[in-house]
C-alpha positions in Angstrom: 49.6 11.7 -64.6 49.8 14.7 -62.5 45.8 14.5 -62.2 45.6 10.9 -61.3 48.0 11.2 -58.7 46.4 14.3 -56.7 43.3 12.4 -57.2 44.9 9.9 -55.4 45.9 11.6 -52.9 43.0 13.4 -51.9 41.2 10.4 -50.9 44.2 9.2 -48.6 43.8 13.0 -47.4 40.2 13.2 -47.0 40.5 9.9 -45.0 43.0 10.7 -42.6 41.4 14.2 -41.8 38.1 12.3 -40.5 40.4 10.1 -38.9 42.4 12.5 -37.1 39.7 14.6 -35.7 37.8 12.0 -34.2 40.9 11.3 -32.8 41.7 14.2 -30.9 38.1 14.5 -29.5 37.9 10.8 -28.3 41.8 11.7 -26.8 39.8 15.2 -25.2 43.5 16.0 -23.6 45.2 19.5 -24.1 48.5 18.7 -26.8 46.4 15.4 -28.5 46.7 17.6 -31.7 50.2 17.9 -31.7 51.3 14.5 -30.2 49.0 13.0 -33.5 50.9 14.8 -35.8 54.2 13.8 -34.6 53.0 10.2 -34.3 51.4 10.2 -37.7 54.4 12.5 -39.5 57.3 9.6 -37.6 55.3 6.9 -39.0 54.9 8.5 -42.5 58.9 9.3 -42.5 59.3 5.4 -42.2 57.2 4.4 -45.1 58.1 7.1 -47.6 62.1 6.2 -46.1 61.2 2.2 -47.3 59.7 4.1 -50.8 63.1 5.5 -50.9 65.0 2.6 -50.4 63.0 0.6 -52.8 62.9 2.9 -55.4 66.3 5.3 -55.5 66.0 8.4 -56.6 67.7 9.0 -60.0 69.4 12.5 -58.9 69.4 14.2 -55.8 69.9 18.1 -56.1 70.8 21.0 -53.4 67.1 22.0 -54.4 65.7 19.0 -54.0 66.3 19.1 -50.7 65.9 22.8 -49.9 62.6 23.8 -51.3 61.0 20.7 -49.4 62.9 21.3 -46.4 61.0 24.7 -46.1 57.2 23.1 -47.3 58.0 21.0 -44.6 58.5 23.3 -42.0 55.1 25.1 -42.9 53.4 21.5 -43.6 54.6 20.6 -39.7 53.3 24.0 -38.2 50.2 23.3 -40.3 49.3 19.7 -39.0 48.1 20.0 -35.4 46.3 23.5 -36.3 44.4 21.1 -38.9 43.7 18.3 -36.6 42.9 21.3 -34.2 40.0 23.1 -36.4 38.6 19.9 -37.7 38.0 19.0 -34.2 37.3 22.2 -32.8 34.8 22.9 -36.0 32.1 24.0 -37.1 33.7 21.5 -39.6 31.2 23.9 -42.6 33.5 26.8 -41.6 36.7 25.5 -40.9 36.9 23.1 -43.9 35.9 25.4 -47.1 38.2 28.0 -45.1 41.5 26.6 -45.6 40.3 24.8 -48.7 39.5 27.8 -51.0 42.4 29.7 -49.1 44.8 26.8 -50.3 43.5 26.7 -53.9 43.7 31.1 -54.1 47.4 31.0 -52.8 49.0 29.4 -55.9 46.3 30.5 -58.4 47.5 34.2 -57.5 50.6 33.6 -56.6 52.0 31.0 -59.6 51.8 33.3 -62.7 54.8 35.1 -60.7 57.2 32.2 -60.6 56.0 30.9 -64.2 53.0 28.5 -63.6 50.5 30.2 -66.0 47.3 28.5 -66.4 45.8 27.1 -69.4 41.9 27.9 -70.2 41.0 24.6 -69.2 43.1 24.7 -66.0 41.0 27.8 -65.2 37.7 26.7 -65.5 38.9 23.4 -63.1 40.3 25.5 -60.6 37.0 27.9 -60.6 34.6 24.5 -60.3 36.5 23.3 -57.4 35.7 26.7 -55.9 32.1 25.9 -55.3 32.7 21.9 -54.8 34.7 22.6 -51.9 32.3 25.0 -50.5 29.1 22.5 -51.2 31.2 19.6 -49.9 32.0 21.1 -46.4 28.0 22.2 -46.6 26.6 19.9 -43.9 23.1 20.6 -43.5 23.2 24.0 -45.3 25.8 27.0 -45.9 26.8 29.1 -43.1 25.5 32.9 -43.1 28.6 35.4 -43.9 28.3 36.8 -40.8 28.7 33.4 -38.8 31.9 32.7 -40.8 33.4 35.8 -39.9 32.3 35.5 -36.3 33.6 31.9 -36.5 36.3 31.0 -34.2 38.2 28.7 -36.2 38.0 30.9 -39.2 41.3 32.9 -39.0 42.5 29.5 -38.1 41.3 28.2 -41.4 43.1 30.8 -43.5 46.7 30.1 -41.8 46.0 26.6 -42.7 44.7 26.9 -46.1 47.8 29.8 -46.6 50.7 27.4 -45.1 49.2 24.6 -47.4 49.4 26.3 -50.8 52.7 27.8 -50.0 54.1 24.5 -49.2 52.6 23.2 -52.5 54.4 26.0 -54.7 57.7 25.4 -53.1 57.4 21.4 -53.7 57.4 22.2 -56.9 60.6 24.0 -57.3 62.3 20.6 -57.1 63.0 17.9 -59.8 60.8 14.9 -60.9 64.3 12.5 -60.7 64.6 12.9 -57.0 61.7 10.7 -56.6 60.4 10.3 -52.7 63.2 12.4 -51.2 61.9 15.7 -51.3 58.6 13.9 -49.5 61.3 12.5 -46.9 62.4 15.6 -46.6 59.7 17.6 -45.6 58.6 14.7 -43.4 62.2 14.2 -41.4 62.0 18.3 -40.9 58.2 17.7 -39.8 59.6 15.2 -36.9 62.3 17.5 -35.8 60.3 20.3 -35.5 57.1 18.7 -33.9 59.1 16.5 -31.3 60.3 19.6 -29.0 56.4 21.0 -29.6 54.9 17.9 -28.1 57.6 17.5 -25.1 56.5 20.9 -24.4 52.9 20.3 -24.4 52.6 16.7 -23.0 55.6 16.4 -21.5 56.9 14.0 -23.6 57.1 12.6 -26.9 56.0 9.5 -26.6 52.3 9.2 -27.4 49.6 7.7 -25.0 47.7 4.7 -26.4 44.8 6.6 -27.1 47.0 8.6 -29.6 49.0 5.9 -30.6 47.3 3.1 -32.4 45.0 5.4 -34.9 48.3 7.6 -35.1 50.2 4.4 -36.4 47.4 4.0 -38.7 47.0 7.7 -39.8 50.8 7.6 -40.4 50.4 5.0 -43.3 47.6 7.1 -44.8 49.0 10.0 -44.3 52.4 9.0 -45.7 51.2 8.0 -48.8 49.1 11.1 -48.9 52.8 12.7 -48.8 54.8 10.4 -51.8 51.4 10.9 -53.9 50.5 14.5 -53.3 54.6 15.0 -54.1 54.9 13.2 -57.1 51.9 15.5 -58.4 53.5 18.8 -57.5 56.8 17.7 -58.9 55.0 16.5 -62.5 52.4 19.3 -62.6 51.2 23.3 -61.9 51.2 24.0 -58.0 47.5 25.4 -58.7 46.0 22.8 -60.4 47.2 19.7 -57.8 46.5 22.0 -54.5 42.9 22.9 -56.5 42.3 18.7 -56.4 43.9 17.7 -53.3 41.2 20.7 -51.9 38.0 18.4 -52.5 39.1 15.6 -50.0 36.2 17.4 -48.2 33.9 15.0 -50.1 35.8 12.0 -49.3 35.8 12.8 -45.9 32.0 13.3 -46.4 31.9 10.1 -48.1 34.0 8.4 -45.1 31.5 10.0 -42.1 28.5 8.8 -44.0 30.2 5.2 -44.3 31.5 4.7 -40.7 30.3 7.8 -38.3 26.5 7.6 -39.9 26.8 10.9 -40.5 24.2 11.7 -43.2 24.6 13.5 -46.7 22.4 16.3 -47.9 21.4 17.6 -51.1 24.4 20.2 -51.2 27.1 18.4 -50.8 26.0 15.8 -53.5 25.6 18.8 -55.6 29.6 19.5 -54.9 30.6 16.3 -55.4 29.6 16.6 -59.1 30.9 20.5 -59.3 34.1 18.3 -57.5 33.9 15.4 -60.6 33.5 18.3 -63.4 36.7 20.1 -61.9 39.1 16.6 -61.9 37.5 15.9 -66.0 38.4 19.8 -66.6 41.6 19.3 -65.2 42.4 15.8 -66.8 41.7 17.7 -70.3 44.1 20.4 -69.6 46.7 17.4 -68.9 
């Protein structure tokens, strides 16, 4: 279950990151990053709230609240930097950055709080290594020294960093409190990002270029949330944050669908390092 619904999830990730950068460069308007994310993390806070109503949560614990009250606080620092680099690219740095930096953080860091991974686990987590690199490949891999020279590559690693500790911390509450802790992180998400975009825009009411595809982002994005959640709560932090980091090739798959943006060799080549990690993973399940 765990498995199926990260899967899940990274397609309604992978989606909304396309989305969200062309966004922010059709907007071209200095705070459009973080005026989407508040717009997109408000509307998500009102679908996962009507997931909540329709489907109570069994028990609701001091922890359950806690430990997703702090993901979200990284998760709404992390937002507009991630609409930021996807527009700011190049997209082949920015997005294997954060995605192998995500999937390291609670590989290295989980066998400290008790997530120990099985052999099969393993061998999922190092196939997604080279899927996300191959998937974010464009039309060939960057030279070592252009990723380091990359401005959007110290970027990246905050990102990728914020991401995977928000993931090990979702998992420190319960499976029976349902959607809240997503609610949670989301609600802390619109308090924190509200005073961000007054600051920036001058208010926090979007403009219409920001608005409609932010309405629409939201719904993608909060099921992104309740998904991605449910995984973390049911499963190892480095196992879901390993799957949720190939929504690179749906966002490849997405480009080549509606942008005409074409697909090489390489990142075909990810997407089946990509489908050998999700079958290692759904043996290990």
């Amino acid at each position: 279950m765990p498995v199926l619904l990260a899967v899940a999830a990274a397609m309604f990730f992978g989606v909304g990151d396309v989305f969200g950068g062309v966004t922010i460069r059709r907007s071209g308007r200095p705070g459009a990053a973080i005026s989407l994310a508040l717009t997109v993390t408000a509307t998500s806070v009102v679908l996962v709230g009507l997931m909540v109503v329709v489907r109570p949560p069994e028990a609701v614990e001091v922890t359950d609240v806690a430990w997703p009250a702090l993901a979200g606080l990284l998760m709404a620092l992390t937002r507009p930097l991630l609409y930021q680099g996807m527009a700011r690219g190049p997209v082949v740095v920015f997005a294997p950055g954060f995605g192998l930096t995500m999937i390291a953080v609670p590989t290295l860091l989980g066998p400290l709080v008790g997530q120990h991974l099985a052999t099969v686990e393993l061998l999922g987590v190092l196939l997604a290594v080279p899927a996300v690199v191959l998937l974010s490949s464009g039309d060939g891999l960057p030279r070592l020294g252009e990723v380091f020279r990359s401005r959007v590559i110290g970027l990246a690693a905050v990102v990728g960093t914020s991401i995977g500790l928000a993931g090990m911390l979702i998992t420190r509450a319960d499976p029976a409190a349902g959607e809240v802790p997503a609610l949670v992180m989301l609600l802390v998400g619109v308090i924190v990002l509200s005073p961000l975009a007054h600051a920036r825009s001058g208010s926090v009411w979007p403009d219409q270029v920001i608005r409609r595809p932010g309405l629409l982002l939201g719904c993608i994005s909060g099921s992104a949330f309740a998904l991605s959640t449910a995984a973390y709560l049911r499963g190892s932090a480095a196992v879901v944050t390993a799957l949720i980091a190939l929504c690179p090739g749906v966002s490849v798959a997405v480009a080549w669908r509606f942008l005409d943006e074409k697909v090489v060799p390489l990142q075909l080549l990810g997407g089946a390092f990509g489908v050998a990690s999700v079958i290692s993973f759904s043996l290990g399940s």
